[in-house]
N, C-alpha and C positions, 0 to 999 in steps of 0.2 A: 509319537514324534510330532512338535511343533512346525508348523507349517511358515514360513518364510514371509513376512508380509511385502505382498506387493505396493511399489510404488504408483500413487495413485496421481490420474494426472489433475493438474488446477482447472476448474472451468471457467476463469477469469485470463491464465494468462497459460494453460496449456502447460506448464513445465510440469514433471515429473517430481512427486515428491513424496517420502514415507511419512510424513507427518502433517498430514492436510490441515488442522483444526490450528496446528505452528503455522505453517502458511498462510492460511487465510489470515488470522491477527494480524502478521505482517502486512500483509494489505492495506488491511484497514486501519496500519498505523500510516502506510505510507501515505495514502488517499487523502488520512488526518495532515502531514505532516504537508503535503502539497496544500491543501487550501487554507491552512495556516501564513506560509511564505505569499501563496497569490494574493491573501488578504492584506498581508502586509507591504507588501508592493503596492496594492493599489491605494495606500490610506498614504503611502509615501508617495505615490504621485499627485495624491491628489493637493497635499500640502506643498507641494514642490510649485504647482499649478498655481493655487493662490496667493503666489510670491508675488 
């Protein structure tokens, strides 16, 4: 008999999850997906700036 796998928790943000190696990529798209937008902000204030 196969054994049940336990949800495993994230050591990044603590939630519970059965598929840690899925989790984690999501991370590190988010992380990607965040200092994308903050790059693009600041390239748009900075042109807004030298108005």
């Amino acid at each position: 008999m196969e054994a049940s796998a336990q949800p495993m928790a994230c050591p990044d943000c603590h939630a519970l999850t059965d598929d840690l190696a899925t989790h984690e990529r999501w991370h590190s798209r988010l992380v990607h997906d965040i200092a994308v937008a903050v790059d693009k902000e600041n390239k748009r204030r900075e042109a807004a700036g030298a108005r």
